[in-house]
C-alpha positions in Angstrom: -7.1 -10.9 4.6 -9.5 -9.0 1.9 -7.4 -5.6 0.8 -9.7 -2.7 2.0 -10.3 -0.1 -0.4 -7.6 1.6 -2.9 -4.2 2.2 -2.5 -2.9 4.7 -0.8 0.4 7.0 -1.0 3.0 6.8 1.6 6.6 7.1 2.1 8.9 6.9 5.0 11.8 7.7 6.6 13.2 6.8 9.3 15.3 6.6 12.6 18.4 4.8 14.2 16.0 2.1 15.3 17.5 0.4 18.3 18.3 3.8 19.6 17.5 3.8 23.1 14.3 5.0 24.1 14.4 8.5 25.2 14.6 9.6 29.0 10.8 8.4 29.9 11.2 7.0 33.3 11.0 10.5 35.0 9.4 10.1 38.5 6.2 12.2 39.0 5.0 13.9 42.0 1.1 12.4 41.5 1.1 9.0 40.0 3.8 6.4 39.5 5.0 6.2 36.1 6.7 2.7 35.8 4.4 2.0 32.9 7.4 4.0 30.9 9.5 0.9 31.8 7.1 -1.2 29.9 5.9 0.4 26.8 9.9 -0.3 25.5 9.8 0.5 21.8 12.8 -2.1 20.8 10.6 -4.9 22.5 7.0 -6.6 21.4 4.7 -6.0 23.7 1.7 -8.2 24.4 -2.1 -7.7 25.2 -4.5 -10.6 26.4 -8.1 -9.4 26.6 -10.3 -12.1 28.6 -13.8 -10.3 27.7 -17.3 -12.6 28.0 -18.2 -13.8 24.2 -21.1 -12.3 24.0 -20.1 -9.0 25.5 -17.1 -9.0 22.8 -19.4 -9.9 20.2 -21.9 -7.1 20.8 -19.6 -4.5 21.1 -18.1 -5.6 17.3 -21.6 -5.7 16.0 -22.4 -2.1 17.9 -18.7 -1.0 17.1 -19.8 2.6 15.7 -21.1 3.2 18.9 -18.0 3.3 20.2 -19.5 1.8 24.2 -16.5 1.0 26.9 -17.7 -3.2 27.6 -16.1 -4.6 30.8 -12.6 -6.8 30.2 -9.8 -8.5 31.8 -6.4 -7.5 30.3 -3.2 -8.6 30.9 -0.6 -6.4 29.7 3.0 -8.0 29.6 2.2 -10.1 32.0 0.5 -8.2 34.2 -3.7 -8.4 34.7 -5.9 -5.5 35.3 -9.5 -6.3 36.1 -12.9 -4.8 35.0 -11.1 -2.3 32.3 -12.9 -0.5 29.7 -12.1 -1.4 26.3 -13.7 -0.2 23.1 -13.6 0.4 19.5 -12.3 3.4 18.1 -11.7 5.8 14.8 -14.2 7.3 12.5 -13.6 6.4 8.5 -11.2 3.9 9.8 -13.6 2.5 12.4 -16.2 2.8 9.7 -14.7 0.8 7.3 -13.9 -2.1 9.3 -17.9 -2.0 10.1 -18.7 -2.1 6.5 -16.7 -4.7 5.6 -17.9 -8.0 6.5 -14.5 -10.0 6.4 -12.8 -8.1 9.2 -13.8 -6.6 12.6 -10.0 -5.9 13.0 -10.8 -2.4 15.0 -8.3 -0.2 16.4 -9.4 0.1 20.6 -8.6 2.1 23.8 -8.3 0.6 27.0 -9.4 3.0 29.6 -8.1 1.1 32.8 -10.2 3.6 35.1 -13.3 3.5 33.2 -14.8 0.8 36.3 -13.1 1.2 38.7 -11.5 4.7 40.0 -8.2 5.9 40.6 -7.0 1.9 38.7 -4.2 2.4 36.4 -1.6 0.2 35.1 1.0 1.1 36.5 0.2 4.7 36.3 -1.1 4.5 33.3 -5.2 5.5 33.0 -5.7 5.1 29.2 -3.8 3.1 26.4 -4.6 2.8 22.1 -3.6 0.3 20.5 -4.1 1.0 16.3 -4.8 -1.4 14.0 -2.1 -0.7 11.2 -5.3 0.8 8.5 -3.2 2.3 5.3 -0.1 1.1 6.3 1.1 -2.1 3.9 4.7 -1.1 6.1 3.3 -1.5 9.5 5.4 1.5 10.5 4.4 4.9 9.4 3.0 5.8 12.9 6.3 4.0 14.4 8.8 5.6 12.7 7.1 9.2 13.0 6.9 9.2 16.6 10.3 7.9 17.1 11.4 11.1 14.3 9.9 13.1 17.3 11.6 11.6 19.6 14.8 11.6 18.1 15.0 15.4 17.7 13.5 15.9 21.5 10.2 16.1 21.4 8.1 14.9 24.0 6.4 12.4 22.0 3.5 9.7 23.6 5.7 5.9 23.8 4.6 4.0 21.2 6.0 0.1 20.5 4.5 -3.3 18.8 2.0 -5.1 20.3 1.1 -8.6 19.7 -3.0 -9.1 21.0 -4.9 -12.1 21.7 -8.5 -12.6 23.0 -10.2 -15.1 25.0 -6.6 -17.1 24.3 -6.7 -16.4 20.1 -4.4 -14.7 18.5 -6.2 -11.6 17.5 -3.9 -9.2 15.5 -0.4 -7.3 15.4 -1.1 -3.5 16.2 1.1 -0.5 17.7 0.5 0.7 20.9 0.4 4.3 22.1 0.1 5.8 25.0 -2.7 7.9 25.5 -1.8 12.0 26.0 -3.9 12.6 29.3 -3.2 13.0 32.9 -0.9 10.0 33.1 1.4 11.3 30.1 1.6 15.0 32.1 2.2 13.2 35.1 5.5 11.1 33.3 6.5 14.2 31.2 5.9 17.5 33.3 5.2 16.0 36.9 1.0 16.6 36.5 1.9 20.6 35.4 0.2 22.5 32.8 -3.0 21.9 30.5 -3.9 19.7 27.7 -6.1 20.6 25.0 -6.8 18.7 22.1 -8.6 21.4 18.9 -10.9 19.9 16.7 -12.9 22.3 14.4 -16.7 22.4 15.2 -17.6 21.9 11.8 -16.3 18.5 12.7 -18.2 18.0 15.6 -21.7 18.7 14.2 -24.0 16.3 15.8 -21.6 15.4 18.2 -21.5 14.9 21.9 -18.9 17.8 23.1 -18.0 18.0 26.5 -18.5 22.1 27.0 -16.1 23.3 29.5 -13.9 20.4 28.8 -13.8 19.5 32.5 -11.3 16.2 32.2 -13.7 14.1 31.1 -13.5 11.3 28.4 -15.4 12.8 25.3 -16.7 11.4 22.4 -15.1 14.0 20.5 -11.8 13.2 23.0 -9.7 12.1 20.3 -11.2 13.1 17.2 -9.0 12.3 14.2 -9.6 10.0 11.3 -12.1 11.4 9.1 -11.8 10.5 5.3 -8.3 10.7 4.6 -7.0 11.3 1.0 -10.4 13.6 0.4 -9.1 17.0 2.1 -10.6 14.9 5.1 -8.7 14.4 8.4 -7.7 11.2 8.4 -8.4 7.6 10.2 -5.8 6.4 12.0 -4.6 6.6 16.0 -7.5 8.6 18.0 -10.1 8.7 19.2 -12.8 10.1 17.5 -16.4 11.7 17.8 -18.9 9.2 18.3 -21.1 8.5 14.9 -24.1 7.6 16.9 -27.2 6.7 14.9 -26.0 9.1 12.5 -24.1 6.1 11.2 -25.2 5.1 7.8 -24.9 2.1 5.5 -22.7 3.1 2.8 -23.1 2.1 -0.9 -20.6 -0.8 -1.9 -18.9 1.8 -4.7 -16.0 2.2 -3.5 -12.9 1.9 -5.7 -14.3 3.1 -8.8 -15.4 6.3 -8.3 -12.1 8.2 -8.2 -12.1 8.0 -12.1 -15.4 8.9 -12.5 -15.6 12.5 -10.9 -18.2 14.8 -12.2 -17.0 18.2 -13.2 -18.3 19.8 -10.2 -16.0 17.9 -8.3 -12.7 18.6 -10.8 -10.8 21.8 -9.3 -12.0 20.9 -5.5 -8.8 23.2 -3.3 -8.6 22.6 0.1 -8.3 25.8 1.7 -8.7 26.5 4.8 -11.3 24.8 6.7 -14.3 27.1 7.1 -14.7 28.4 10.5 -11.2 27.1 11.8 -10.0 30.6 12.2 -13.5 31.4 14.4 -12.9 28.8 16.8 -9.0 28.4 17.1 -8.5 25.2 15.8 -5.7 26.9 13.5 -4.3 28.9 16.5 -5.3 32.0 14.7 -6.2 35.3 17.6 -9.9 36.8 16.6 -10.2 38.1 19.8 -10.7 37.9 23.8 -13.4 36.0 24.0 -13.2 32.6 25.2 -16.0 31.5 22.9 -14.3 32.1 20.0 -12.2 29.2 20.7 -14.5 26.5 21.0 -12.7 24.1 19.0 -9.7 24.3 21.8 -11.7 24.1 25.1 -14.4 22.3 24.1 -11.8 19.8 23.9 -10.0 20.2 26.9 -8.1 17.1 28.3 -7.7 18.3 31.7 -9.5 20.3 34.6 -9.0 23.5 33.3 -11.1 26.7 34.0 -11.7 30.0 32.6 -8.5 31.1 34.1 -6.6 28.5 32.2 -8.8 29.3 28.9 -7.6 33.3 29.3 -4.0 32.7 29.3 -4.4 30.7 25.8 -6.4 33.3 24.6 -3.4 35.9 26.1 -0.7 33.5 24.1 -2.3 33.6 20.8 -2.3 37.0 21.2 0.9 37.2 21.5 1.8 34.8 18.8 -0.6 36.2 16.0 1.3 39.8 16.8 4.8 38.2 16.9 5.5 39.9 19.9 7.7 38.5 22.9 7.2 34.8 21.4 9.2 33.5 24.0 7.5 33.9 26.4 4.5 33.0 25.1 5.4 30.0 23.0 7.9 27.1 23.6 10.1 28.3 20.5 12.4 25.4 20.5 9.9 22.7 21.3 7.7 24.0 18.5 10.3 24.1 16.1 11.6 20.7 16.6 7.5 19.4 15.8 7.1 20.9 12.9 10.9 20.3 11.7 10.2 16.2 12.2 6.6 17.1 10.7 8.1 18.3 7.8 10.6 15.5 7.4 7.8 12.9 7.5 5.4 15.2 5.4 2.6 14.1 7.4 -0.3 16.7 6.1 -3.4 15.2 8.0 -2.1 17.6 10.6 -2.2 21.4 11.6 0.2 22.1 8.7 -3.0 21.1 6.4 -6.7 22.7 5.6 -7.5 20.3 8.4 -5.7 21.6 11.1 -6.1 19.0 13.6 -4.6 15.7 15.1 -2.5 17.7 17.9 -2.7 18.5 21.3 -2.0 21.9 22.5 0.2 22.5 25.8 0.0 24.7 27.9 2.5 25.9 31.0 2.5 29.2 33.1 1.3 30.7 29.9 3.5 29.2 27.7 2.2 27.2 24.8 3.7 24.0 22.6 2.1 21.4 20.5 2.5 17.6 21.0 1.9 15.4 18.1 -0.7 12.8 17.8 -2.2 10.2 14.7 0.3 9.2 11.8 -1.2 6.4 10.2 -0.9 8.8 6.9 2.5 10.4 7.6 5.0 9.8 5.3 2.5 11.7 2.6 -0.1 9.5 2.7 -2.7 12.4 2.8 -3.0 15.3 -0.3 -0.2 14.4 -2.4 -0.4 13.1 -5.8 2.6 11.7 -6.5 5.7 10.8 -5.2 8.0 13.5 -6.4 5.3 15.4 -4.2 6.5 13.7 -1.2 9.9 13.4 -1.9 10.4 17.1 -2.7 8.1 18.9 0.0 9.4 22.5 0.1 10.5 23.0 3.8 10.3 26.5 4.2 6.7 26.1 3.0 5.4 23.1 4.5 1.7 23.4 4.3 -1.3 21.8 2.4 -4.2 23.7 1.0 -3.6 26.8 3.6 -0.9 29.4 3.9 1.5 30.0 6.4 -0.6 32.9 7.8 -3.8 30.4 8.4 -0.9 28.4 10.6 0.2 31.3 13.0 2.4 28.9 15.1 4.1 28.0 12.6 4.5 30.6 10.3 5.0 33.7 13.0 7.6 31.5 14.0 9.3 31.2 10.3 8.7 35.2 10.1 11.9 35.8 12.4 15.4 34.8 10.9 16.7 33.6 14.0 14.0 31.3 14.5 13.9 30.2 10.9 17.4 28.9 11.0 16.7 27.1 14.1 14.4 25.2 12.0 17.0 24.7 9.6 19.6 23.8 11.8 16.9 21.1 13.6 16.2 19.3 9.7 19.7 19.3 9.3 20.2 17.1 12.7 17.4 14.8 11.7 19.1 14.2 8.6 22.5 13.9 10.1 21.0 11.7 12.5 18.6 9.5 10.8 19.4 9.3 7.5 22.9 9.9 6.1 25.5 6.9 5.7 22.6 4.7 5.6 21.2 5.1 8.8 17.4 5.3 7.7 17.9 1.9 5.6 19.8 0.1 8.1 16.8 1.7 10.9 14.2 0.0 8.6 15.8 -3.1 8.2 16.3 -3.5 12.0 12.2 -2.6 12.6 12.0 -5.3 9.7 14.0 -8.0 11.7 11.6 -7.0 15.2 8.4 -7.4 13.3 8.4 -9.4 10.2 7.5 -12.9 11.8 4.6 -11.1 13.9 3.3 -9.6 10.9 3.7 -12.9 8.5 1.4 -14.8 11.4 -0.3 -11.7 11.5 -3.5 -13.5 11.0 -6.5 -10.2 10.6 -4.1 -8.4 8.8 -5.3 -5.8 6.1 -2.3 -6.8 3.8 -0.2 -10.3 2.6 3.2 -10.7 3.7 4.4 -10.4 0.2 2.8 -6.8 0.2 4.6 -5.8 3.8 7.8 -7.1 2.0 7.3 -5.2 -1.0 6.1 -2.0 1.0 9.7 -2.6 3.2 11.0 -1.6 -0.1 9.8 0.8 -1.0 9.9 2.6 2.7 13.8 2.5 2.2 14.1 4.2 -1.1 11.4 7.2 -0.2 13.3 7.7 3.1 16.9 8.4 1.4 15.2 10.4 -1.8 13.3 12.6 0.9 16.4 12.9 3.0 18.2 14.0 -0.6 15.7 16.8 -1.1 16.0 18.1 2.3 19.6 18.3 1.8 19.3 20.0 -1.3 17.0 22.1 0.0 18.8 23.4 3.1 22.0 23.7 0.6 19.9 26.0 -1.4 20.8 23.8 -4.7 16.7 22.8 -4.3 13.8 25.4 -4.5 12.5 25.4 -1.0 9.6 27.0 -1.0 6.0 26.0 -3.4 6.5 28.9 -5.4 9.9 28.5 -5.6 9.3 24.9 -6.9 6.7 25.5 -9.2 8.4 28.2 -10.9 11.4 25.9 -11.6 11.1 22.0 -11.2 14.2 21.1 -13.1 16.3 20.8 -9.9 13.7 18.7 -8.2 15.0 14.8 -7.0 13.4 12.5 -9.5 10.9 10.1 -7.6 9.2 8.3 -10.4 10.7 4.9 -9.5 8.6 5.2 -6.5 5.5 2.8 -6.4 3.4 4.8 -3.4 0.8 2.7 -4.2 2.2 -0.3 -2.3 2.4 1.2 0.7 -0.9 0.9 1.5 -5.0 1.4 0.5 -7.7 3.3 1.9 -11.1 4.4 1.1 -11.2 4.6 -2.3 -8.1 6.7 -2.5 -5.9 5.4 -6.2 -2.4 5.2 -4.0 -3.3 8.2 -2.2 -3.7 10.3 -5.2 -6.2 13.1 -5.8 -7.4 12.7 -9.1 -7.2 15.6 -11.8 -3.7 15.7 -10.6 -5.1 17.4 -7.4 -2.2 16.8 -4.8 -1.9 19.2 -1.5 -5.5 20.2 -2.0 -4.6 22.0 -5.1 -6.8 21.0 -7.8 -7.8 17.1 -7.2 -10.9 16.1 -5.0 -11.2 12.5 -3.4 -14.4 11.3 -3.3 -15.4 9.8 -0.1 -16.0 6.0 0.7 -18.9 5.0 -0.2 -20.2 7.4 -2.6 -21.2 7.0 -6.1 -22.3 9.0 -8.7 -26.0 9.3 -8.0 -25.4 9.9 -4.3 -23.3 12.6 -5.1 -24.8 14.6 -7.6 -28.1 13.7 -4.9 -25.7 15.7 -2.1 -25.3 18.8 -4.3 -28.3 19.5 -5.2 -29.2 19.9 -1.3 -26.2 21.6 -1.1 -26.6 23.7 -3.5 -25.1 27.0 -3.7 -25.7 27.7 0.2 -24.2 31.0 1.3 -24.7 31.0 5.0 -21.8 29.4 7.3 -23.7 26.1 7.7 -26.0 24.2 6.8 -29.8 23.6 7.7 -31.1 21.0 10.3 -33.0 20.0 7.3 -30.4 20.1 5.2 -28.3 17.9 7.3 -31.3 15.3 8.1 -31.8 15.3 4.2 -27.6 14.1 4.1 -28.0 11.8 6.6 -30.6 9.8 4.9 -28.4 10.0 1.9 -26.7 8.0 4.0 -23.6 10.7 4.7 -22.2 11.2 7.7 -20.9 14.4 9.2 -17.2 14.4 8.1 -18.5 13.9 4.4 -21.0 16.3 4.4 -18.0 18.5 6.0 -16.3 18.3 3.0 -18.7 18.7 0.5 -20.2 21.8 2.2 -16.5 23.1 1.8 -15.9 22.7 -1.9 -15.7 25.7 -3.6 -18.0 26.9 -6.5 -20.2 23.6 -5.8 -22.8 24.5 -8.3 -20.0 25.7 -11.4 -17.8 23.1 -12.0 -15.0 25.6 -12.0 -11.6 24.2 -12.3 -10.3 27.7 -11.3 -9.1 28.3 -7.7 -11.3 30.8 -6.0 
C-alpha cells in the first residue's frame, strides 16, 4: 500500500501485555454492559459490515462529509441491523480523501443511529481507527492499556479484523466510544461528560449549543494537522469539513525543507482564546459563556445546573483551594503520570489542549483520555532524545504549567507532587523494568503480526511493521531509563533544568523515529529549524506549497483583532485551506517579520 506522506516520530512503551483486562464487567443500573465481555484486548476481534454497494461507495466518494449510511454489522458474531456507520477524522480523514490509492478510513458505528434505544449489547456507539502514523500498529494500544494499568478508567480498546460485503477490508483497533454507554459500565449512568474543543477550532462548524446529548459534528473533534502545532488525526471524531473541504495541492513531502523565513521561529504557545473558553481548564470567571469550548461540547443531558458546578470547580482549582473536593486528585494524577510516560503531546499538556473528556461527579471533576495515534511523541518533538528524555516535572509543549491549571495547581502542592512521582515510579516498576516492556511488545507482536502481514489496505509493508517492532522496544526501555533517572534526581527533570545542563541526558541517537510511521508531510515527525515542542520549528501543513503560503499571509497579514474576517476566511477557503490550517497560521507569531525570536 502507497506510504502516505512523511515520516513521522514515535516511540513507545509499553505494558505487561497479556495482563488481564481491568475490572470492566461492572453491572449498571440503566443499560446492560456485557459488551465489556466482548471488547477483550488479548483477543482479535472481528467486524463484518454487509452495507448495499452503492451506498458504501457513495459514502467513500462523499467521505468528508462524514453522513451515517444504513449497514448490517456483525460484531463477533453477533448481527445488529440498520446501524449507522460512517467515516471519520479530519487531516486523517482528509488524507485518505486525497489520496486516490486508499479509501482505508477510520469509522464509527453508531448502533442507535436508526433505530432507538438498539445497542450492542449495551453498547450505543463504537470507533474503530485505521492505524494512520503508526508503522507499529500499537501506539493507541499500548497508551490506553498504560492507562489502564495505573487505574485509570480508560475506554476498552482491542484489535479488530474488518471485512465488507464478505472482503477482507483492513486490520484496525477498536475503541469504545466515551458516551452514555461507557458512564453506564464505569459509574452506573452518574455524572457528566464533556468533551472541550477550542472554538477557534470549530469555526464554521456545526456546534451543538447547549450540548443536549446529541451526536455533534464537532462530537469528537481531534485530528487536525498533527506534527504542525496542529491537534492531531487519529481516534475521534471530528468537526464536519462540510463544503469547506478543499482540494489540496499534491506538494506534500517537500515543503518541510523549504520554509520561508516567516515561517522559521513559529512557537506554539498557547492556543489563542483557549483560556476564554475553558478548553485549558483555566477560571476567567462565572459565566457560563466563557466556557464554550466545554459545553458546547457536552456528551450528555446536562443543563445549566450541571454547567455552574464546572464553573464552581475551576474555581476552585485555578485558586488551589480545597482541591479535593473539587478535583479527583488521584485519578487526575494517574492521567497525566501515564501521559507523561507515553509523551503523548497532541493532548491538554500541549498548545492544543484538547483530545480529552472532562468528568464530572457531585461537583467533582477528572479527565478521561481519548486519541493516541501520536502518543509515544509523535507530535512536537524533534528528535528522539526529545522523547526519550521528556522532563517529568514539566511535561508540557508550547504552554506552561499555569496555561494547564489541572495539572500544574496540582504539581504546586508537595504532597500531590510526589503522588505523581510515586504513580511513574509504579508504571515503571510495572511495565518496564526486567524486561517487561520488551517482552509486552513482543507478545502484542505474536497477537498481531499475521493480521497485519495479510493486512491488505495497510498504510505500511510488513517489513516496515517489523522494523518499527524494533524500534518500539528500544524507545520504551531508554524512556523508562530517563524516567528513572529522573525520579532519582541523577537526570534534570524539569525543561529548564535540561536545557541548562544536557550532559546527563540518556543518549537516544540510535533511535530511527522515522520508522515508526509518516504523516502529512511531517520529516519523521520533526519540526524543521530544529523546532521540537513548539519551540522554534513550524510544520507546514499538508498540502501547502510555497505560493499558497506566502498567498495565506498576505491575507493574513499582520491582523490584530482576535479573529479573522468572514472575508478573510472565504479568501482561505478558496486558497483551498481549511479551518484547522488557517487555525494555525492565524496563530503564528510575528507573521509579517520573520522573527526567529520568541515573542
Amino acid at each position: 500500500m502507497h506510504k502516505r506522506f512523511g515520516a513521522l516520530t514515535a516511540i513507545a512503551l509499553a505494558t505487561t501485555i497479556l495482563l488481564s483486562a481491568c475490572d470492566t464487567t461492572r453491572d449498571s443500573t440503566t443499560k446492560e454492559s456485557s459488551y465489556a465481555d466482548e471488547i477483550e484486548k488479548t483477543k482479535i476481534m472481528t467486524f463484518e459490515i454487509s452495507v448495499d454497494e452503492t451506498n458504501w461507495q457513495t459514502m467513500l466518494d462523499n467521505a468528508a462529509d462524514e453522513e451515517y449510511i444504513s449497514a448490517d454489522v456483525t460484531v463477533n458474531g453477533t448481527t445488529i441491523k440498520n446501524v449507522g456507520i460512517r467515516p471519520k477524522g479530519n487531516s486523517s480523514l482528509k488524507e485518505v480523501v486525497n489520496d486516490d490509492t486508499t479509501d482505508r478510513f477510520s469509522f464509527k458505528i453508531k448502533f442507535d443511529e436508526y433505530v432507538e434505544g438498539q445497542t450492542w449489547k449495551g453498547l450505543d456507539k463504537i470507533v474503530i481507527n485505521n492505524m494512520s502514523s503508526d508503522t507499529s500498529y500499537l501506539k493507541e494500544y499500548l497508551s490506553y492499556d498504560i492507562m489502564e494499568y495505573i487505574g485509570v478508567e480508560a475506554p476498552l480498546f482491542a484489535f479488530a479484523d474488518i471485512s465488507v460485503n464478505g472482503e477482507t477490508w483492513g486490520f484496525y483497533l477498536a475503541v469504545e466510544d466515551i458516551d452514555s454507554s461507557y458512564l453506564d459500565r464505569v459509574s452506573d449512568g452518574e455524572g457528566e461528560l464533556y468533551k472541550p474543543e477550542s472554538d477557534n477550532m470549530q469555526m464554521g462548524n456545526k456546534i451543538n449549543s447547549g450540548g443536549q446529548g446529541v451526536e455533534k459534528n464537532t462530537e469528537d473533534a481531534t485530528n487536525i494537522q498533527e506534527g504542525n502545532g496542529l491537534p492531531s488525526e487519529a481516534a475521534t471524531d471530528e468537526q464536519s469539513m462540510g463544503d469547506q473541504e478543499k482540494t489540496q495541492k499534491d506538494n506534500t513531502t517537500d515543503n518541510a525543507e523549504n520554509l520561508p523565513d516567516i515561517q522559521k521561529g513559529f512557537q506554539g504557545g498557547g492556543m489563542m482564546g483557549a483560556a476564554e473558553n475553558g478548553v485549558s481548564l483555566q477560571y476567567t470567571d462565572d459565566n457560563v459563556s466563557s466556557y464554550s469550548a466545554i459545553f458546547d461540547n457536552a456528551e450528555t443531558n446536562a443543563d445549566e445546573s450541571d454547567y455552574q458546578r464546572v464553573v464552581t470547580a475551576l474555581k476552585n482549582l485555578n485558586e488551589g483551594t480545597d482541591l479535593e473536593t473539587y478535583v479527583d486528585v488521584e485519578g487526575v494524577l494517574k492521567y497525566f503520570a501515564a501521559q507523561t510516560v507515553v509523551v503523548n503531546l497532541d493532548s491538554y499538556i500541549s498548545n492544543m489542549g484538547h483530545n480529552y473528556y472532562l468528568y464530572e461527579n457531585d461537583g467533582q471533576i477528572s479527565i478521561l483520555p481519548w486519541d493516541y495515534n501520536l502518543s509515544f511523541g509523535g507530535f512536537q518533538s524533534s528528535d528522539a532524545s526529545e522523547v526519550v528524555n521528556f522532563p517529568i516535572d514539566t511535561p508540557v509543549s508550547g504552554v506552561s504549567l499555569e496555561d494547564r491549571p489541572l495539572l500544574g495547581k496540582l504539581l504546586e502542592v508537595p504532597e500531590y507532587l510526589d503522588m505523581y512521582h510515586e504513580y511513574l515510579q509504579e508504571i515503571i516498576n510495572g511495565y518496564f523494568l526486567d524486561g517487561k516492556f520488551e517482552q509486552t511488545v513482543d507478545n502484542l507482536n505474536n497477537l498481531i503480526s499475521e493480521y497485519v502481514k495479510n493486512d491488505s489496505s495497510a498504510f505500511y509493508t510488513y517489513e516496515e511493521y517489523e522494523a518499527a517492532i524494533t524500534e518500539l522496544k528500544e524507545l520504551g526501555v531508554l524512556r523508562a531509563e530517563s524516567i528513572q533517572g529522573q525520579l532519582d534526581g541523577t537526570i534534570p527533570s524539569t525543561t529548564e533544568g535540561q536545557e541548562k545542563d544536557s550532559s546527563k541526558l540518556i543518549d537516544a541517537s540510535s533511535i530511527d523515529l522515522t520508522s515508526l510511521g509518516d504523516h502529512g508531510g511531517d520529516t519523521g515527525g520533526q519540526m524543521p529549524n530544529g523546532g521540537g515542542r513548539g519551540k522554534e520549528g513550524f510544520v507546514m501543513p499538508e498540502g501547502f506549497d510555497m505560493d499558497t503560503m506566502r498567498q495565506a499571509m498576505e491575507i493574513i497579514g499582520d491582523t490584530k483583532s482576535e479573529e479573522l474576517s468572514e472575508e478573510q476566511k472565504t479568501k482561505l477557503y478558496d486558497l483551498g485551506l481549511n479551518d484547522e490550517e488557517i487555525n494555525q497560521l492565524f496563530q503564528m507569531p510575528n507573521r509579517n517579520q520573520g522573527n526567529t525570536q520568541n515573542p
